[in-house]
C-alpha positions, 0 to 999 in steps of 0.5 A: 265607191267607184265612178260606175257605182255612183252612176249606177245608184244615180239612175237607179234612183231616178228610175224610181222616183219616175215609176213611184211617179207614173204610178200615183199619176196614173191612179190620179188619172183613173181616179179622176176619170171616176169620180168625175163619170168621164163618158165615151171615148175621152173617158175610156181614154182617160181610164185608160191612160191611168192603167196604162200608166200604172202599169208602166209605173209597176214594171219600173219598179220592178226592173229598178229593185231587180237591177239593184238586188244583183245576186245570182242570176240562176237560182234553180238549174235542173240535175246535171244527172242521167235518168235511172 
């Protein structure tokens, strides 16, 4: 394996072990919010800190296993044909 290649599967796993962790953060949070009836603006703020979290968490993830999968980058190019 190359230097560049190590480096890469490196921070490809941190990049997901920080998204498997903003994601069980921010549904602790939410969670918490809950079960505790957190009221007004700092349980809408909690609320929605553990979205916001979740959903940050979520995009990691994804842009961690596109990055990682590689591949062809167009999978569908349209006809190369003139209409008839």
């Amino acid at each position: 394996m190359s230097d560049s290649t190590d480096r890469t599967s490196v921070v490809l796993g941190r990049v997901s072990i920080a998204a498997i962790t903003l994601v069980i953060a921010g549904l602790v949070l939410f969670l918490l919010g809950i079960v505790l009836d957190w009221g007004g603006f700092v349980g809408g703020l909690g609320l929605g800190a553990g979205v916001a979290l979740g959903l940050v968490g979520a995009y990691l993830w994804g842009y961690g296993n596109g990055i990682r999968r590689g591949g062809v980058r167009a999978s569908w190019l349209p006809s190369q044909e003139t209409g008839r």
